[in-house]
N, C-alpha and C positions, 0 to 999 in steps of 0.2 A: 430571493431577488427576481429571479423569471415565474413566480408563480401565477399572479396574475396574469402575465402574459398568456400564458397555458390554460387558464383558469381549474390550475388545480390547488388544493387546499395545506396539502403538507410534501415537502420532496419525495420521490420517489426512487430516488437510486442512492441513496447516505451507504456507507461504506458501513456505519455500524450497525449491528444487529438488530433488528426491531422484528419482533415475533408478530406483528398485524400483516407484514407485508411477508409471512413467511407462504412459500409455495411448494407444493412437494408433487414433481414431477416422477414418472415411471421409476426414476435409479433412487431417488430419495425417499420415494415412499417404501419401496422394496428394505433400503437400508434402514431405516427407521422400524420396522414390523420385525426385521430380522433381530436387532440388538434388542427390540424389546423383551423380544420372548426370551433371548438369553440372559438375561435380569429374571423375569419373573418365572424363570425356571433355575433359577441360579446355576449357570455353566461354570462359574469361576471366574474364568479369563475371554474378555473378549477383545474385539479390535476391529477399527474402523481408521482407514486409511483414505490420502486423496489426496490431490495435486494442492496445492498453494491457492486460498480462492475457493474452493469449490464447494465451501460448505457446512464444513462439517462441523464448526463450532455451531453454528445455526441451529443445524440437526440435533447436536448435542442440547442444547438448550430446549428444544420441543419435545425430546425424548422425557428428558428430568420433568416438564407439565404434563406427561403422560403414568407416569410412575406413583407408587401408592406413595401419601403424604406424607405417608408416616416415616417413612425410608428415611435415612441416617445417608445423606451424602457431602460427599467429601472432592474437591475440586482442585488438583494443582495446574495451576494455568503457567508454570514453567519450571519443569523438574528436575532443571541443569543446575543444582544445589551438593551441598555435603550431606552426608548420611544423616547426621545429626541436625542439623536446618529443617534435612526432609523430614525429620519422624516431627520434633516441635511445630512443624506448620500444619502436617496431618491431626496433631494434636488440637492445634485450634481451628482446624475446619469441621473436625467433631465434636464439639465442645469439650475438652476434658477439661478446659482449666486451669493447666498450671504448666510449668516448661521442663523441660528434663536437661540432663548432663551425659545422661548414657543411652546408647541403646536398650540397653539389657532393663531398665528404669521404665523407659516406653512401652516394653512389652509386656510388662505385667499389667501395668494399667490399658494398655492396649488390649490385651485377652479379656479383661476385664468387660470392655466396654463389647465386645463384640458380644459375650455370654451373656450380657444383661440385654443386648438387644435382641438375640435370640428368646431368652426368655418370655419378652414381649412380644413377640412375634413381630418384629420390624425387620425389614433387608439391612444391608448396609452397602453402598458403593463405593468405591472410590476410580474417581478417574481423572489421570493423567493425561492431558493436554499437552500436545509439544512433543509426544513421545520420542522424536526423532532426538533429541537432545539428552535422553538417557543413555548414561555409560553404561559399558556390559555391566562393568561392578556393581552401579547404581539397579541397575534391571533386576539384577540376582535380589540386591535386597529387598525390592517392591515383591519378585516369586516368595519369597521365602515369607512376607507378611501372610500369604495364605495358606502356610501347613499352619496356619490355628485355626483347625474345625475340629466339628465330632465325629465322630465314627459312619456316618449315613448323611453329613450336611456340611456343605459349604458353607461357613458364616460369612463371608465377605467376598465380592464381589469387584474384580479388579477389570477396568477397562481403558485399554489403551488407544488415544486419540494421536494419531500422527502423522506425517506429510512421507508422501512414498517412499523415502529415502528409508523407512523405517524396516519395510519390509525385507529393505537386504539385512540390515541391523541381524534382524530374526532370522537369517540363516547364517550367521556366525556358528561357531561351533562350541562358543564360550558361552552362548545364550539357548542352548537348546533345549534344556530346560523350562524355558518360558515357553519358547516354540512348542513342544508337546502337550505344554497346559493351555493352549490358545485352541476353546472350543467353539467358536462363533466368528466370523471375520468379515467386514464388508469391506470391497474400495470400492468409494464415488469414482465414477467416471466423468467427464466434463458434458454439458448438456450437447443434444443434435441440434442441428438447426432451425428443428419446425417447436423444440422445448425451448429452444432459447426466445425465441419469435412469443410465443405463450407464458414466459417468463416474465418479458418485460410488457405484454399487455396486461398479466394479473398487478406487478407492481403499480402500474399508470393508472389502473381501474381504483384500487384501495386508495391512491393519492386523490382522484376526484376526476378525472381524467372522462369528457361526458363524450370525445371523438377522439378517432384517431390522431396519434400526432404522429408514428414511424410509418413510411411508406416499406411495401414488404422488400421493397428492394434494398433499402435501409436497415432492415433486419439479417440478410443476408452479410452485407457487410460487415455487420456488428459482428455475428458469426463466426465470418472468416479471420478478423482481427483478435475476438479474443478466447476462438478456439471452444467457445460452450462455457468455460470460467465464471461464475456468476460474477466474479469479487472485478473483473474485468470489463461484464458487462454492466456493472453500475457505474464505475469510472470512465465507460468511454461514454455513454448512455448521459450522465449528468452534464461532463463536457459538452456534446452535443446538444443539448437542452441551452443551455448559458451560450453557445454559440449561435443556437438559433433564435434568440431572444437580441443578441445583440445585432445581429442580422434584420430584426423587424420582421423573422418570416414565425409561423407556426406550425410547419410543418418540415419533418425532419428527412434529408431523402441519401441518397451514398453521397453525393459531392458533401454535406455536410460531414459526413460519418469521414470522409477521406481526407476533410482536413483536418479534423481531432486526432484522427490516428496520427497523420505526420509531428501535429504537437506535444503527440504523448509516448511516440517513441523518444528512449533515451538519446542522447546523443553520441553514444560510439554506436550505436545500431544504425544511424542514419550515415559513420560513414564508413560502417564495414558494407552498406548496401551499395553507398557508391563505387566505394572502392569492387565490391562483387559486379556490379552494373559494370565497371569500365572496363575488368580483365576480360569478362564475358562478352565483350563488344554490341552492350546490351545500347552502350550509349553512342551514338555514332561518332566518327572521327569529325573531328574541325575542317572545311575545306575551303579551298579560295571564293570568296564571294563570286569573282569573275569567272570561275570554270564552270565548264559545262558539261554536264552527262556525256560519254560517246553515244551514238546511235547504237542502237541494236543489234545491226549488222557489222557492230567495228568494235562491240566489247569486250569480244575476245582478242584482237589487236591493240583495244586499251588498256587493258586490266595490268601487265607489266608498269604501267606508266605512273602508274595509281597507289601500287599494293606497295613501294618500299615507306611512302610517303605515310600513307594511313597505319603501316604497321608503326612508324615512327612517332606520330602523333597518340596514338593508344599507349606505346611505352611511355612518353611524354607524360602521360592523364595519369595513366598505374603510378609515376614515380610520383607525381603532384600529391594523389591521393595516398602514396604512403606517409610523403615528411606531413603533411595536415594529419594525417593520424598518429604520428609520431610527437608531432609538439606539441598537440591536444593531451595524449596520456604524458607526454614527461617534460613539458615546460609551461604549461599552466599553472599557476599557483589555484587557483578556481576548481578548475576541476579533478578527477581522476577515474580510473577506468575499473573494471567490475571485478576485472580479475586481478588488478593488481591489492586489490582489498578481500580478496576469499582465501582462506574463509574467514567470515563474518569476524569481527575483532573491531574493540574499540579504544580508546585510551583509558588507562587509569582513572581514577576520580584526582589523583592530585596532579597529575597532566592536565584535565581540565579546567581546575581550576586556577592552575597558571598559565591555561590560555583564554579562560576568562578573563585573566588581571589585566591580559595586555588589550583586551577590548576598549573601547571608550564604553564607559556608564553609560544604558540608555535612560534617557529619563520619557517620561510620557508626554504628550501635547497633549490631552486629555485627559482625566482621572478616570479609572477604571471604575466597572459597575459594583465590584467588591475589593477592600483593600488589599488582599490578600492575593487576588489576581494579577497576570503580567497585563498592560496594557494593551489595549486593542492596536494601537497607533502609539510608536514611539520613535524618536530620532537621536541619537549621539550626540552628546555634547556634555557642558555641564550642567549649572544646576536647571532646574525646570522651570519654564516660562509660565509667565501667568497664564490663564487661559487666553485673555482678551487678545494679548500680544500674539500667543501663539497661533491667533486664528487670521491674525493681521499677517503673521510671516507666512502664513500658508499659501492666501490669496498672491502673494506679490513670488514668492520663490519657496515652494516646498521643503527642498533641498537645499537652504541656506545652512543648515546644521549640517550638512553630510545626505549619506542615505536613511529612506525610512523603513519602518521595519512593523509587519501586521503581523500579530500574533494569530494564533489558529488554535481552539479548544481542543482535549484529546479528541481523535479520531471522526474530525470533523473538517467539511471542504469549503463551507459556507463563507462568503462574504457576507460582515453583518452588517449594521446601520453606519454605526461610527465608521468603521472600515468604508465603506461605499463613500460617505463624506468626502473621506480622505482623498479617495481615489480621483473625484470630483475636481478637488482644485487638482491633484498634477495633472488629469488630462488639461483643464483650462491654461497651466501655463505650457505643458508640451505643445498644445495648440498655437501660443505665441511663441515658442522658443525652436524654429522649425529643423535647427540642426544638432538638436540635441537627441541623442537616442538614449534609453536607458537598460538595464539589464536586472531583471527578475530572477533572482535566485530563492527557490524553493526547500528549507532545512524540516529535518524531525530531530525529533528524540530519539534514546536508540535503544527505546521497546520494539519489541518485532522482528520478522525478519529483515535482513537487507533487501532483499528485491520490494516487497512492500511497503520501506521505509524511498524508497525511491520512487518509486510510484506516485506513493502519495504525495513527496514533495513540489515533483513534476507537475503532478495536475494541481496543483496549490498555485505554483508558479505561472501555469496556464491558463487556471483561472482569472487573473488579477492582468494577465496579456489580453486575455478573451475581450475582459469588460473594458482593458485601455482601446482596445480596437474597433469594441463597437461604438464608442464616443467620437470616432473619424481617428483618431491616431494611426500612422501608416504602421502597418504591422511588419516592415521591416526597421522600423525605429525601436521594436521590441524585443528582446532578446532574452527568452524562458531558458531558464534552466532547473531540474530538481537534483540536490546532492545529498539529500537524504539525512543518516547523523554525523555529517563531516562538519568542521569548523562549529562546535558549540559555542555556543557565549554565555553558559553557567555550567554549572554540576548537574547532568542525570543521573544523580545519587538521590537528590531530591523531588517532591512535586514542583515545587516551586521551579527549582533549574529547569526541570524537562517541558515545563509548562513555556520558558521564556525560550528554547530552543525548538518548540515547536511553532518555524514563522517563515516571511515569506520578506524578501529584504530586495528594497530598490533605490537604484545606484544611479545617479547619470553618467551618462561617457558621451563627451564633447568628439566629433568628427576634427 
């Protein structure tokens, strides 16, 4: 959408992986040299850890293009399974071909395959992603895959990828075991300020990027917002780009950086801050328009006069600010708060889809570009309007069916063509309709983790406020929100379900 604007050729901050735009500053490159050599020196066991964001499947994937061809590797991209699930999915990430019922069944054909690849002189990897999601139990039986070697060689190569949390895992005393066979270990650390700055000028350069577009003082604020986290500085970085496009400017400076952060903080952060702003008397008391300062000379025979009032007024604020945080986490049906959801836990598959039933069917306003896809653009109701019709109810009231509802491909933030369309008539009637406000609520799927799953919904939701905003729509008629995989409206049991819950849903609400 903002590319032209930019005059660049392809996005530059997409949340998914793309090895063109890969960069490997001072901590990245160190970790990358370090893991390599414990592969081609076969350690056994290695390990690379890192905050949420920072990398390291990236890593992971330039490592594997650096690795001989020939190598036998093996990937579980989530290792929170039964014993037996886990040995049949290592089964077909190796090719064996066929499925088992026992353990004991895996391991003969498993040794098998390990001594035919030695014979050939090929490595073998396996690496576990997610690590932090292995039970001690589950851990024990990934160590114990590796007492099958020979007498002078490690056959198999076990490396574990996972989010800090992992590291205390590994000093359990149930897992020590693992811990003593872990002979190679990196953790990313999150970028410095002058890497992050170099971070997002190499991303901007490969997208086509012929000038500057971040002012350095704009990079600092990226910074201090998201801490060095690449996964952070693409989301806040993209936002910023789609706001300054919709702003008409090209160049991106902190006041822009400082209103995406406000939009991409969650919303119990925005009021555990007020609430911390009021206790701390970060925010001043309320005072009588007509009063006046004492003099200089008389404020210390003022200050009695003053301080029961202003103390009174700040408890006032503190109590305001607790019942609004109180009926935000427990009397919203909309929302819910971070910790009353950890840990991570979802509903059943036939919970959902008895909260599918009680959805209304969406049907499409438009046909999708393959059948098998959920629509780009869809609204509630019942059966599906013709085209012609539905382009006539758009123009005159959007939201004559209810709310509309834009889908989002996996692990993507983009507004597409259809989508923009869309977007086009409700700004044109929010334009005539001046006391109408609407509310953007931002859903995933519920792959991943929760904080990420939130994230992403957030700036989904922000996106689609961004671009009602820069159409002229008052940005207080807009109301984002991201809730990540709460309220599905199919099964993420399937592609298809997780495909139609990953969306971005607007509502009108009459003043």
């Amino acid at each position: 959408m903002y590319l032209r604007h930019y005059q660049l050729h392809r996005k530059p901050f997409q949340i998914t992986t793309d090895p063109a735009f890969m960069w490997l500053g001072e901590k990245h490159g160190e970790a990358l040299a370090t893991l390599k050599y414990g592969i081609q020196e076969n350690k056994g066991f290695l390990l690379l850890t890192g905050d949420v964001g920072t990398g390291k499947t990236a890593l992971i994937k330039m490592l594997l293009q650096t690795i001989d061809v020939s190598a036998l590797v093996a990937t579980v991209p989530d290792p929170g399974m039964e014993p037996i699930d886990f040995f049949n999915f290592l089964a077909d990430e190796f090719g064996m071909k066929r499925r088992f019922a026992s353990k004991g069944e895996f391991l003969i054909e498993f040794k098998r395959l390990l001594l035919t690849a030695h014979a050939a002189n090929r490595q073998v990897l396996l690496i576990v992603d997610e690590a932090q999601r292995l039970s001690p139990d589950m851990l024990e039986q990934v160590r114990l895959l590796s007492n099958i070697e020979l007498e002078n060689r490690k056959l198999i190569n076990i490396f574990f990828v996972g989010q800090t949390e992992f590291n205390r895992t590994l000093l359990e005393e149930s897992v020590r075991a693992v811990r003593q066979r872990i002979t190679v270990s990196y953790h990313i650390e999150p970028l410095a300020e002058k890497e992050t700055a170099q971070y997002i000028e190499h991303r901007l350069k490969i997208a086509g990027a012929r000038q500057a577009i971040f002012t350095p003082q704009a990079f600092r604020r990226i910074h201090a917002f998201s801490g060095g986290n690449p996964r952070l500085i693409n989301i806040l970085c993209d936002h910023a780009l789609l706001t300054g496009y919709a702003k008409g400017v090209r160049t991106i400076d902190p006041a822009i950086i400082q209103e995406c952060e406000r939009e991409l903080r969650l919303p119990e952060m925005r009021a555990a801050e007020f609430k911390e702003k009021t206790e701390s008397g970060f925010i001043a008391p309320v005072t009588d328009r007509g009063a006046r300062a004492a003099p200089e000379e008389t404020a210390a025979e003022a200050r009695p006069a003053w301080r029961l009032p202003a103390l009174l007024v700040a408890l006032l604020l503190t109590a305001f600010a607790a019942i609004v945080l109180y009926q935000y986490r427990h009397d919203s049906p909309r929302r819910w708060a971070t910790e009353e959801i950890a840990p991570q836990s979802y509903p059943a598959a036939g919970s959902l889809r008895r909260e599918a039933a009680r959805e209304a069917e969406i049907q499409p306003i438009a046909p999708p570009a393959k059948p098998s896809a959920a629509p780009l653009l869809a609204a509630p109701g019942g059966d599906a309007l013709p085209r012609e019709v539905a382009r006539e109810t758009l123009r005159t009231n959007p939201f004559i069916q209810g709310k509309i509802i834009l889908f989002f491909p996996h692990n993507s933030n983009e507004l597409r063509k259809e989508v923009l369309d869309g977007l086009e008539e409700i700004a044109k009637y929010l334009k005539a309709e001046k006391n109408l406000k609407v509310r953007i609520t931002g859903y995933t799927d519920n792959v991943g983790s929760l904080t990420y799953n939130l994230s992403v919904s957030q700036f989904r939701a922000n996106s689609v406020r961004s671009f009602l905003a820069g159409k002229g729509i008052e940005p207080e008629r807009l109301i984002a929100v991201g809730l990540g995989p709460k309220d599905p409206i199919a099964s993420n049991d399937t592609p298809e379900g997780r495909e139609r819950n990953r969306r971005v849903e607007i509502e009108p609400i009459r003043d």
